[in-house]
C-alpha positions, 0 to 999 in steps of 0.5 A, a space after each residue: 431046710 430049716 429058717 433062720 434070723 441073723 444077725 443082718 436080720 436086725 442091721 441097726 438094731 445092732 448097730 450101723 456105724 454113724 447110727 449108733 442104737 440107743 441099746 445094741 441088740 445082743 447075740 442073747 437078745 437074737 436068740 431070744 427073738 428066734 425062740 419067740 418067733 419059733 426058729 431054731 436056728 440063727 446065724 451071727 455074723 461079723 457085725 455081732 464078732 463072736 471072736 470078741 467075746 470072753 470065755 465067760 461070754 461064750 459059755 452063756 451064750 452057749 448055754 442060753 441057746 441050747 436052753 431056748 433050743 436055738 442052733 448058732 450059725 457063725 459067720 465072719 468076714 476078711 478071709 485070711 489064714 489068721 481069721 480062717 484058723 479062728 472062726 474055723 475054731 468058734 465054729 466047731 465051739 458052736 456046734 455050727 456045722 458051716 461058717 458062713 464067710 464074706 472074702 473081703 473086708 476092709 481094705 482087703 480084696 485078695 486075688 482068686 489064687 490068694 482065695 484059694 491058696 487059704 482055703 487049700 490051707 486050711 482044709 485040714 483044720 475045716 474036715 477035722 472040726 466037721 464044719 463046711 466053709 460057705 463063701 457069700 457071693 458079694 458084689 466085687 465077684 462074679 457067680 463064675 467066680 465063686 464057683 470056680 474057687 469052690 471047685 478049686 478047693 474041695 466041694 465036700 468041705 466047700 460051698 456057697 452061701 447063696 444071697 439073693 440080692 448081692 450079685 446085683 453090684 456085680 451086674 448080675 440078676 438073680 436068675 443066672 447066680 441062681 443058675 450058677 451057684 444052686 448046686 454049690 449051695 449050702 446056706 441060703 440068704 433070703 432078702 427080699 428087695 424092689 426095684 424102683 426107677 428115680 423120679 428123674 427117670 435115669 436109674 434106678 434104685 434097689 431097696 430092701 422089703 419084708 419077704 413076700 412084698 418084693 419081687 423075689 420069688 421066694 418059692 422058686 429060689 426054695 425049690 431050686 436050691 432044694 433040688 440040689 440036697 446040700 442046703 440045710 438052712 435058710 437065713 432071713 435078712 433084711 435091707 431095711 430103709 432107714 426112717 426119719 430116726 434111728 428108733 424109728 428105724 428099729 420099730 420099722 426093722 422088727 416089724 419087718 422081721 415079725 412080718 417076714 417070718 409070718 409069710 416065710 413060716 408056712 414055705 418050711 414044713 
């Protein structure tokens, strides 16, 4: 398994809507910062949209990560036909052996049966470009859920992109998503995070930390996705508290990120 940045690791820095960065970092930039890290991997996903990219655009990136020997991850959101067909596409132009996909988008929460119907569809076009679809546990689904969509389709082309937060708006911890999707597993989302009751004692409050300082237990969730043989990278994102501004902010991001890949580097031989 090999140790990756997306581009959730830089959130603002790309750009959060209302929080516009002073230069938004680019998919060249988010490989510059891996090669400087020493990874080889990234994962671009949909708040950088490599669908909007020209041809001219593509073609650089491509070549400037294989100079900088960084493997691209592609990643998007909204799962329907249209969107399916022409990730699925970029993904094989990337030489991205998964695409890393989150079912809901803007005002789009399609049915169990509608997931399925669409994936169905386009296994054809997923077997002949060598790419394996990764479906992102996010809040409004269940582990059980995501399993059963798996296995409703096709495990071999199919799996999950396991993250270790995003259960947690479903009413889930960790430990039995984990239980759950492990073996489906062929991405994994590493995003350490606290949890803090408020000061008034009647909730609490989950937020993001540099990986090492919260309570995931990073070794553990490692080995239990290891165990099963199908993951082959693992991403690090951050959920990063913004500060009193939005410069501010980015500093506070990147020194998260620096001190993230300091604690995660030794856990990948």
């Amino acid at each position: 398994m090999r140790l990756g940045l997306s581009s959730y690791t830089y959130t603002w820095a790309v750009g959060v809507p209302g929080h516009p960065p002073p230069r938004p970092l680019s998919a060249l930039d988010l490989i510059d910062r891996a090669a400087s890290a020493g990874l080889s991997c990234v994962q671009i996903a949909d708040n950088l949209p490599l669908e909007r990219l020209t041809a001219a655009e593509a073609e650089t990136l491509r070549a400037h990560a294989a100079e900088q020997r960084v493997a691209i991850e592609v990643g998007a959101r909204g799962l329907t036909r249209e969107r399916l067909a022409t990730y699925v596409d970029l993904a094989e132009s990337y030489g991205s052996p998964i695409l890393r996909f989150v079912i809901d988008g803007p005002g789009f929460e399609p049915t169990f049966d509608e997931v399925v119907a669409v994936i169905r569809e386009g296994l054809p076009q997923l077997r002949e470009a060598g790419v394996r679809l990764a479906l992102e546990n996010h809040d409004r689904l269940e582990a059980r859920t995501f399993r059963e969509i798996v296995r409703a389709t096709d495990e071999r082309q199919v799996g999950i992109c396991l993250d270790s937060v995003n259960s947690m708006g479903a009413g889930e911890g960790l430990a039995e998503v984990v239980k759950a999707l492990a073996p489906l597993t062929i991405n994994l989302h590493l995003k350490d995070f606290t949890i803090e009751r408020v000061s008034h004692k009647m909730g609490f409050v989950i937020e993001g930390t540099p990986a090492g300082k919260g309570r995931l237990r990073i070794p553990w969730l490692l080995g239990e996705v290891s165990r099963h043989g199908r993951c082959q990278s693992a991403i690090l994102e951050l959920w990063t508290p913004p500060a009193e501004s939005i410069e501010a902010t980015i500093e506070r991001e990147a020194l998260w990120a620096e001190e993230s890949v300091r604690f995660l580097k030794p856990l990948f031989p």
